[in-house]
mmCIF file of the N, C-alpha and C atoms, coordinates in Angstrom:
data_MODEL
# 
_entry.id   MODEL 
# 
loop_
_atom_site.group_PDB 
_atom_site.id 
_atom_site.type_symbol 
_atom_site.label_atom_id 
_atom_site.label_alt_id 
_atom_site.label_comp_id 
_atom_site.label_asym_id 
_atom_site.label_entity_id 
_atom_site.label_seq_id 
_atom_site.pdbx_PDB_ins_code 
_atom_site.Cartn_x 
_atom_site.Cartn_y 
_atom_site.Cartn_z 
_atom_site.occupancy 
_atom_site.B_iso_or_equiv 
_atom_site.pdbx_formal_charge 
_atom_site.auth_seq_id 
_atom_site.auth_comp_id 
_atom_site.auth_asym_id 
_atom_site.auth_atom_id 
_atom_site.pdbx_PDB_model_num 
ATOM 1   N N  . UNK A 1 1  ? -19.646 10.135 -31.231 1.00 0.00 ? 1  UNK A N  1 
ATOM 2   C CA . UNK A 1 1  ? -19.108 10.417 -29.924 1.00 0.00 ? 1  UNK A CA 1 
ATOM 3   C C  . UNK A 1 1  ? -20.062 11.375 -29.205 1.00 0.00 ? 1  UNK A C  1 
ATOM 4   N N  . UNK A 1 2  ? -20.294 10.803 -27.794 1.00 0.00 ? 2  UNK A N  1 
ATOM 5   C CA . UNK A 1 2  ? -21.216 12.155 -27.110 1.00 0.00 ? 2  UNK A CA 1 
ATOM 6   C C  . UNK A 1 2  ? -20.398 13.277 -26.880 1.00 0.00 ? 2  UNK A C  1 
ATOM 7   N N  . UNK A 1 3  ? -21.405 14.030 -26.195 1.00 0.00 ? 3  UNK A N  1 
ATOM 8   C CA . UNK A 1 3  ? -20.625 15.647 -26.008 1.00 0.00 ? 3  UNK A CA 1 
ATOM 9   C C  . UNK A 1 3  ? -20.354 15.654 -24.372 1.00 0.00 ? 3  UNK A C  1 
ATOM 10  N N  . UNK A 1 4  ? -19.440 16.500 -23.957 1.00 0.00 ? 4  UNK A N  1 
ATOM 11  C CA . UNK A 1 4  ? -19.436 16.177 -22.512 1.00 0.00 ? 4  UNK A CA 1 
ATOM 12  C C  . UNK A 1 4  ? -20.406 16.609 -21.718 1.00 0.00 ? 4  UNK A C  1 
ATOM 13  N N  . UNK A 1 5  ? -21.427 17.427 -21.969 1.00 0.00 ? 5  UNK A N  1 
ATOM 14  C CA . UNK A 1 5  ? -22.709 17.959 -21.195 1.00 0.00 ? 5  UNK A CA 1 
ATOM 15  C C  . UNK A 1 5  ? -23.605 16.202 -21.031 1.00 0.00 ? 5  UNK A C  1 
ATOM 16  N N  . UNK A 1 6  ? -23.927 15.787 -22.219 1.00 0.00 ? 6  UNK A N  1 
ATOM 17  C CA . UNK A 1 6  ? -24.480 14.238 -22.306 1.00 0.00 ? 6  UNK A CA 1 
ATOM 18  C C  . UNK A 1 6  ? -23.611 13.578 -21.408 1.00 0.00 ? 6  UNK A C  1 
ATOM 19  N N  . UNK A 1 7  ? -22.238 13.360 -21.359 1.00 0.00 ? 7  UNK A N  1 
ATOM 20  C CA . UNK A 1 7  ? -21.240 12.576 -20.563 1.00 0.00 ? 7  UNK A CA 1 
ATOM 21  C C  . UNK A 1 7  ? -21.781 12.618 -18.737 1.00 0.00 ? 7  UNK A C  1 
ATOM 22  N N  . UNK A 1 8  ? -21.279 13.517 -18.589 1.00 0.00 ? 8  UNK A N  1 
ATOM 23  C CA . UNK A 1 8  ? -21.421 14.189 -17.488 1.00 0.00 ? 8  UNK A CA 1 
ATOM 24  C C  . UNK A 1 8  ? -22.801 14.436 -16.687 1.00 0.00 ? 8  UNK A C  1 
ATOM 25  N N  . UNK A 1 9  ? -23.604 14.011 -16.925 1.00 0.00 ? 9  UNK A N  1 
ATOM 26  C CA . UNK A 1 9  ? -25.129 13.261 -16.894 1.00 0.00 ? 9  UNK A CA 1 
ATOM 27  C C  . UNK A 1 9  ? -25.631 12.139 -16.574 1.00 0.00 ? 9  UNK A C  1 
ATOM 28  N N  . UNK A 1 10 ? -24.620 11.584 -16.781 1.00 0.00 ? 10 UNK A N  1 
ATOM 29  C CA . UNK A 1 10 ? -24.921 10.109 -16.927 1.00 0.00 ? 10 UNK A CA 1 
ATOM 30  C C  . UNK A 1 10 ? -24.445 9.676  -14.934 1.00 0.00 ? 10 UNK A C  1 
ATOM 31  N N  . UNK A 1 11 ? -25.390 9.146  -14.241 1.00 0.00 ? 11 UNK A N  1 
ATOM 32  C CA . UNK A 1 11 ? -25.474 8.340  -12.805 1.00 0.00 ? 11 UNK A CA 1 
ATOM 33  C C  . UNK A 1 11 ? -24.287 7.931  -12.078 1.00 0.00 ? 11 UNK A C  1 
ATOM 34  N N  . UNK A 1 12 ? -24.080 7.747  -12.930 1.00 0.00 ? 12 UNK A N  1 
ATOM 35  C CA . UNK A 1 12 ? -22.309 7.063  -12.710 1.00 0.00 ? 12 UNK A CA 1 
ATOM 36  C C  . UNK A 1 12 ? -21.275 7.954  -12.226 1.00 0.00 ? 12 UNK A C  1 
ATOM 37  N N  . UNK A 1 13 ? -21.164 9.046  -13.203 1.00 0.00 ? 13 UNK A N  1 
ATOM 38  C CA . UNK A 1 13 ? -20.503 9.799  -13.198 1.00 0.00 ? 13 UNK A CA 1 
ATOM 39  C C  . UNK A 1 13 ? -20.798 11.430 -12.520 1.00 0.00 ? 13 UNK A C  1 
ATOM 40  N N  . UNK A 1 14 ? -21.838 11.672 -12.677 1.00 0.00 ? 14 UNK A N  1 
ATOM 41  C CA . UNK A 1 14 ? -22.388 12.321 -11.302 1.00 0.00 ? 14 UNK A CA 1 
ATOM 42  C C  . UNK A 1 14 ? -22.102 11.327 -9.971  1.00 0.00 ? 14 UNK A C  1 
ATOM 43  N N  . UNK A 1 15 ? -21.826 10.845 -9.674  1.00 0.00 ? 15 UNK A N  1 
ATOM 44  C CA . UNK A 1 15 ? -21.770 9.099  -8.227  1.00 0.00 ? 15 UNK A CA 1 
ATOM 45  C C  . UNK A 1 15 ? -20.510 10.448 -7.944  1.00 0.00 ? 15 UNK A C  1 
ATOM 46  N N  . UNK A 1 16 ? -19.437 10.394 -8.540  1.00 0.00 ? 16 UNK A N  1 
ATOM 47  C CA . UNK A 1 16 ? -17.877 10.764 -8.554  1.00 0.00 ? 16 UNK A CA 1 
ATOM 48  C C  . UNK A 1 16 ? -18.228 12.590 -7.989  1.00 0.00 ? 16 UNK A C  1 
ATOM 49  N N  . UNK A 1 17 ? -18.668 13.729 -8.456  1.00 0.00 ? 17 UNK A N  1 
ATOM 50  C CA . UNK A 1 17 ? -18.882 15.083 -7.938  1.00 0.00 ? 17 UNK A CA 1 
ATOM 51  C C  . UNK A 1 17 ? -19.415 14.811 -6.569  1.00 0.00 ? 17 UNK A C  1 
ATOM 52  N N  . UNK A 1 18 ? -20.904 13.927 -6.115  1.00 0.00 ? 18 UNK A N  1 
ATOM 53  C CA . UNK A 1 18 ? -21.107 14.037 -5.259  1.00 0.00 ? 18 UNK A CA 1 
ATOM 54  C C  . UNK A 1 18 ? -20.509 13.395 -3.956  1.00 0.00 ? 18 UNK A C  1 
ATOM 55  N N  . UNK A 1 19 ? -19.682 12.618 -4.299  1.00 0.00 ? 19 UNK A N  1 
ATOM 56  C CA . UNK A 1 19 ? -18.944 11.832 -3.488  1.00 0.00 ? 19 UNK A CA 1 
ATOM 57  C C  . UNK A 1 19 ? -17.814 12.737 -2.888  1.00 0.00 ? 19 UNK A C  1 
ATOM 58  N N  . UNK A 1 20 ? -17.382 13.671 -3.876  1.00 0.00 ? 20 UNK A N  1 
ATOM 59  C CA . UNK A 1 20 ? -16.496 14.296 -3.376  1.00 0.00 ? 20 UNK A CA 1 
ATOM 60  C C  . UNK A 1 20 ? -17.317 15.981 -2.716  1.00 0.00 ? 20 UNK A C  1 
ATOM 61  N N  . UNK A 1 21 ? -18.424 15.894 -2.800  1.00 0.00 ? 21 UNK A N  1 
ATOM 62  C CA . UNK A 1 21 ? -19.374 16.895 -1.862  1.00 0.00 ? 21 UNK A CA 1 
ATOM 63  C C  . UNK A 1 21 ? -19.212 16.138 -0.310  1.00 0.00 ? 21 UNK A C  1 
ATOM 64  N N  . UNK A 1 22 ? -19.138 14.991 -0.417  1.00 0.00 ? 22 UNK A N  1 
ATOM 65  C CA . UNK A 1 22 ? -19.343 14.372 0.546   1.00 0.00 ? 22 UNK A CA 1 
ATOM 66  C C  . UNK A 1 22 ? -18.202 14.203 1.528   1.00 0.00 ? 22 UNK A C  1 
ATOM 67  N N  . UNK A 1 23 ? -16.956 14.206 0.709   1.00 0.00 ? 23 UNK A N  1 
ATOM 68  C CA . UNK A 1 23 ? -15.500 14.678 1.439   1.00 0.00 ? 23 UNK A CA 1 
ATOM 69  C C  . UNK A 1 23 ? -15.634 15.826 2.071   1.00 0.00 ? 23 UNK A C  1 
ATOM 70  N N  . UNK A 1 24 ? -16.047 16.832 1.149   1.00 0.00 ? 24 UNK A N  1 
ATOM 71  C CA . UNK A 1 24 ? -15.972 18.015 1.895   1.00 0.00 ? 24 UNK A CA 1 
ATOM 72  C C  . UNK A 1 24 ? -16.524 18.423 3.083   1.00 0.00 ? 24 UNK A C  1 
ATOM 73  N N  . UNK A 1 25 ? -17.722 17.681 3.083   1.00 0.00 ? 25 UNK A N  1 
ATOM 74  C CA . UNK A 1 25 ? -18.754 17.921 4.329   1.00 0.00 ? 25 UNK A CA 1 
ATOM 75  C C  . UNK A 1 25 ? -18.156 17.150 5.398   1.00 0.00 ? 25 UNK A C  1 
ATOM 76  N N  . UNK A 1 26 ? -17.310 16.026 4.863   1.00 0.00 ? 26 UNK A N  1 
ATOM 77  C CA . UNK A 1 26 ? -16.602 15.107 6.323   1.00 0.00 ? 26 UNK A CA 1 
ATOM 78  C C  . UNK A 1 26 ? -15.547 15.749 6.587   1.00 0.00 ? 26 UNK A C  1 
ATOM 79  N N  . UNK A 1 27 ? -14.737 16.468 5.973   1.00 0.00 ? 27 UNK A N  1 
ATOM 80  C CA . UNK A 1 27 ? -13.645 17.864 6.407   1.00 0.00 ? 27 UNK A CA 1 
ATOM 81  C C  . UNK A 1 27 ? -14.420 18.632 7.018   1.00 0.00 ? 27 UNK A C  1 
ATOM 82  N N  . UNK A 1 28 ? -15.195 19.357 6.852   1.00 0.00 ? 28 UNK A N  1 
ATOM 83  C CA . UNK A 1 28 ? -16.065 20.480 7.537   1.00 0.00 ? 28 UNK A CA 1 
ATOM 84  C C  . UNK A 1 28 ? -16.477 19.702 8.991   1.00 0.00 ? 28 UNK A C  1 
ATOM 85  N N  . UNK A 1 29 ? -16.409 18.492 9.067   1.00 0.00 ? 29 UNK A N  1 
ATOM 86  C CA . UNK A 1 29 ? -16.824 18.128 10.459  1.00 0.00 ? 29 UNK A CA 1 
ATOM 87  C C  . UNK A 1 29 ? -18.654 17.561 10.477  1.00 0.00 ? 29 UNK A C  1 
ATOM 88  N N  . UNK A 1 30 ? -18.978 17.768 9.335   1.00 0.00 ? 30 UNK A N  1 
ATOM 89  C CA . UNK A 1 30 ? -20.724 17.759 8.792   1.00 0.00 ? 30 UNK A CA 1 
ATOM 90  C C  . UNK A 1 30 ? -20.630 16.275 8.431   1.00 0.00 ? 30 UNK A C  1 
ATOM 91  N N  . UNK A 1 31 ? -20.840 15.386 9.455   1.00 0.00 ? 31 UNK A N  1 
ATOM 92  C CA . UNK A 1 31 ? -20.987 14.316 9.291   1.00 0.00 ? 31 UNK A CA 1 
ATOM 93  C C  . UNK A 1 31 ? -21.898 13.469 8.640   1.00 0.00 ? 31 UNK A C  1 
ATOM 94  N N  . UNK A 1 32 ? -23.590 13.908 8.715   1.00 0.00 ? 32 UNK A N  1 
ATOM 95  C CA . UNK A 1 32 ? -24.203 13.612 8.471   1.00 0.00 ? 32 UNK A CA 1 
ATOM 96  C C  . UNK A 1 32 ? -24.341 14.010 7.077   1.00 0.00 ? 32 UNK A C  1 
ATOM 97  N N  . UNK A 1 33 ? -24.345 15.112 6.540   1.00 0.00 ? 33 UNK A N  1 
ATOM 98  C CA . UNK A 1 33 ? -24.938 15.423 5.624   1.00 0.00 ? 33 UNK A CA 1 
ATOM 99  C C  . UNK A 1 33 ? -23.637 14.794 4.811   1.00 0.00 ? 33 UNK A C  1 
ATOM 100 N N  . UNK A 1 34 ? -22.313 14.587 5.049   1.00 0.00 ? 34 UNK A N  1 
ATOM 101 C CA . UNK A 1 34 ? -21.380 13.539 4.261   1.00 0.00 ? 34 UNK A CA 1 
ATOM 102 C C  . UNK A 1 34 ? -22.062 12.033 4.079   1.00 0.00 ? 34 UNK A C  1 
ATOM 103 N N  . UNK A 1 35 ? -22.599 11.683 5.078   1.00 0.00 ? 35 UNK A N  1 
ATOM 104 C CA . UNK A 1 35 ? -23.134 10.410 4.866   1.00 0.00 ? 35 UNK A CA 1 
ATOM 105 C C  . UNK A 1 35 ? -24.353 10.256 4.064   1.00 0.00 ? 35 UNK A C  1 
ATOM 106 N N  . UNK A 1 36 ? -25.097 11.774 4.106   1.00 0.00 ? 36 UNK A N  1 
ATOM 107 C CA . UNK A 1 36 ? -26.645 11.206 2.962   1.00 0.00 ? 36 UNK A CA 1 
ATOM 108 C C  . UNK A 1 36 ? -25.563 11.799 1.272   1.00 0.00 ? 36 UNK A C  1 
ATOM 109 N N  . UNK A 1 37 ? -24.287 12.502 1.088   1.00 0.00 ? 37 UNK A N  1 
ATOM 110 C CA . UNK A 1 37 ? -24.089 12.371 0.054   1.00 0.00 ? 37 UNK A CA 1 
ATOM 111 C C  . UNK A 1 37 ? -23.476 11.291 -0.800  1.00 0.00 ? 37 UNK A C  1 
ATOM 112 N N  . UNK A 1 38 ? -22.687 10.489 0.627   1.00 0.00 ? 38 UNK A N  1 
ATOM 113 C CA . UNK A 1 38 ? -22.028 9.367  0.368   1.00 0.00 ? 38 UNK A CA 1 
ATOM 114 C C  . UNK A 1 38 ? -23.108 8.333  -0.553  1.00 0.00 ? 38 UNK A C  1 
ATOM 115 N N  . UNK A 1 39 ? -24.084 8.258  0.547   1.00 0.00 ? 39 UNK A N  1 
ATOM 116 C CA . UNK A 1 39 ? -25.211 7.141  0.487   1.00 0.00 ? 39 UNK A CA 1 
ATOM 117 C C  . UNK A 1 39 ? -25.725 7.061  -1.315  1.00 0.00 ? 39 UNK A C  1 
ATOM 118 N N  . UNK A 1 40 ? -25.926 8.857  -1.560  1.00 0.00 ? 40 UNK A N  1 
ATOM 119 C CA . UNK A 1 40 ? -26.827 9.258  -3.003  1.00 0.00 ? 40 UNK A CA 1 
ATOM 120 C C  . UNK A 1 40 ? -25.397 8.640  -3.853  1.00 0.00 ? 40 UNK A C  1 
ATOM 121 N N  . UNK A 1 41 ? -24.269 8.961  -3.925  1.00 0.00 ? 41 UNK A N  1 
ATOM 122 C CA . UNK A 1 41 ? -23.307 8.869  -5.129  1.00 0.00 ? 41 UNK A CA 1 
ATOM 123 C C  . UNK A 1 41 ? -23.510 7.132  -5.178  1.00 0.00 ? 41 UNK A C  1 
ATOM 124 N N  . UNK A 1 42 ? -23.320 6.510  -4.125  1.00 0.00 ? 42 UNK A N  1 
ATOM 125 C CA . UNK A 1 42 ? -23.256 4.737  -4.029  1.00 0.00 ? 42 UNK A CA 1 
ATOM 126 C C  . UNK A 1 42 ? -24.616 4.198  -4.504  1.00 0.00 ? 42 UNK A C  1 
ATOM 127 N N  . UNK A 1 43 ? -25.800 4.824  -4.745  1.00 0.00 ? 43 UNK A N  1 
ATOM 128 C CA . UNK A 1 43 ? -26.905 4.321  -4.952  1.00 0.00 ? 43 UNK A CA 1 
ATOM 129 C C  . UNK A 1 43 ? -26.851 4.505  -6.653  1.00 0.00 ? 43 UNK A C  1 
ATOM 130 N N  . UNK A 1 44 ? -26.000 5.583  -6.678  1.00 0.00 ? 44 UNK A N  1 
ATOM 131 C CA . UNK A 1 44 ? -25.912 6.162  -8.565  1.00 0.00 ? 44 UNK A CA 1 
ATOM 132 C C  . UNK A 1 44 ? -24.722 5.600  -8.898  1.00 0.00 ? 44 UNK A C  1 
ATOM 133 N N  . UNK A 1 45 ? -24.098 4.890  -8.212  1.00 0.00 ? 45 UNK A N  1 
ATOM 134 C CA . UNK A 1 45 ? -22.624 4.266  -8.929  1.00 0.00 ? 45 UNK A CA 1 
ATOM 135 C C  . UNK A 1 45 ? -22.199 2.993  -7.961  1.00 0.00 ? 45 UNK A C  1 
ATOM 136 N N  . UNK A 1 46 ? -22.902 2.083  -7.286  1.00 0.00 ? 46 UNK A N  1 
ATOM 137 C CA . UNK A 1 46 ? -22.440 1.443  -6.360  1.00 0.00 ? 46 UNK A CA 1 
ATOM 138 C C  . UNK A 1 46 ? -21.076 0.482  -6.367  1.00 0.00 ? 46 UNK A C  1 
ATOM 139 N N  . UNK A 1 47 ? -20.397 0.796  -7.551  1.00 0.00 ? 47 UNK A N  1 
ATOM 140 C CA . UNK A 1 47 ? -19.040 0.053  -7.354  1.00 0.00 ? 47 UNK A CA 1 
ATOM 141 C C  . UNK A 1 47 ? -18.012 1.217  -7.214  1.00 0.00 ? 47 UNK A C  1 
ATOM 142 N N  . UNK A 1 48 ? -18.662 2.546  -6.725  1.00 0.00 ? 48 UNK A N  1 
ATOM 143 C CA . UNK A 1 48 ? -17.866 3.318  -6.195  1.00 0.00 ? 48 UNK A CA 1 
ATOM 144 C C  . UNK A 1 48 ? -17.101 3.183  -5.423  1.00 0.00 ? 48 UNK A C  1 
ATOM 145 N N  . UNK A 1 49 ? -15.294 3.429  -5.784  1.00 0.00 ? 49 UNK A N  1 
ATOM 146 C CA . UNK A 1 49 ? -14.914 2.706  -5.053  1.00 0.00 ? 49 UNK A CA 1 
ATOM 147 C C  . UNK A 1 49 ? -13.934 4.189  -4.005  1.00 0.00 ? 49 UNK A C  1 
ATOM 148 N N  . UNK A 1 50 ? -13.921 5.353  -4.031  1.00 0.00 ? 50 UNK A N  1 
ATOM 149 C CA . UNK A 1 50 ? -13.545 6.553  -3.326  1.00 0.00 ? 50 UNK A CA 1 
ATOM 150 C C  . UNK A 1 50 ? -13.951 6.532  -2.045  1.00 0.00 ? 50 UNK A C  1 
ATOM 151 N N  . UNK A 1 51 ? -15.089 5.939  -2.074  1.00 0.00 ? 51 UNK A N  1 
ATOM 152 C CA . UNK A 1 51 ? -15.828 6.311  -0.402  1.00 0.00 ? 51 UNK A CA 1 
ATOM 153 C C  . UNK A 1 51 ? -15.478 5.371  0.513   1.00 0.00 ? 51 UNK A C  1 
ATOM 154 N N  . UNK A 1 52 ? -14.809 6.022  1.424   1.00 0.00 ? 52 UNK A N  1 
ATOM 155 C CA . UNK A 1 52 ? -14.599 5.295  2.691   1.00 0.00 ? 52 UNK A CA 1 
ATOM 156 C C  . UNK A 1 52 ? -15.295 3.907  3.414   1.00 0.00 ? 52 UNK A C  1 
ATOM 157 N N  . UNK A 1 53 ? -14.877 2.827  3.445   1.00 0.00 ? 53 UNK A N  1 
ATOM 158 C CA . UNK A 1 53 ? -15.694 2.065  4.061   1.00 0.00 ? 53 UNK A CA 1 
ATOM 159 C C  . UNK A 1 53 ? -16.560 2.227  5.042   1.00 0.00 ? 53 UNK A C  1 
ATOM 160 N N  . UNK A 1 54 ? -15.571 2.653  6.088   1.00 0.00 ? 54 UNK A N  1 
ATOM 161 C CA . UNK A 1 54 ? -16.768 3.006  7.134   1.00 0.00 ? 54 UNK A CA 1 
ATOM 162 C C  . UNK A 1 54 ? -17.813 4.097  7.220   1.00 0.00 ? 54 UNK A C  1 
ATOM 163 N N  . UNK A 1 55 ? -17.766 4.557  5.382   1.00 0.00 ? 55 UNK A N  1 
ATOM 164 C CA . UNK A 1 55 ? -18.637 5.524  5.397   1.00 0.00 ? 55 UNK A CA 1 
ATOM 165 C C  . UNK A 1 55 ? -20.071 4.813  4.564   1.00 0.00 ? 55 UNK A C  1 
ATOM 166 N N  . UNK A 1 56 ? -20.165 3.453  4.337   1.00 0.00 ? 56 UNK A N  1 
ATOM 167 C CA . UNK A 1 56 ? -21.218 3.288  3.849   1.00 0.00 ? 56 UNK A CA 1 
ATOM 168 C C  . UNK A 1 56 ? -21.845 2.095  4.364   1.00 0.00 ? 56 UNK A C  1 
ATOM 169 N N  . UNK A 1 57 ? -23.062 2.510  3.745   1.00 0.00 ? 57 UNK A N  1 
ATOM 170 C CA . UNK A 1 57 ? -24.467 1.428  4.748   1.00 0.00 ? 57 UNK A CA 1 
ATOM 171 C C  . UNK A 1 57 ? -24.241 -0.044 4.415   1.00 0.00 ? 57 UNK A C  1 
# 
């Protein structure tokens, strides 16, 4: 079994923290910089399915 430091590493699952960086910045009104985090989590997990439609390319 891995350890969760190895887990938690893995593209995929980093996709999920930054996605939700990316909420935060679209609460804050920081549109853009929600959309280049949106963009990074969907490129590292693209069957991400949290992110808003009309938030991706």
């Amino acid at each position: 079994m891995e350890s969760i430091d190895v887990w938690q590493k893995r593209p995929h699952i980093q996709a999920y923290t930054i996605a939700d960086m990316g909420n935060e910045k679209r609460e804050e009104g920081r549109y853009r910089q929600a959309i280049e985090h949106y963009n990074t989590a969907l490129y590292l997990n693209p069957h991400l399915a949290d992110i808003p439609e009309s938030h991706r390319n």
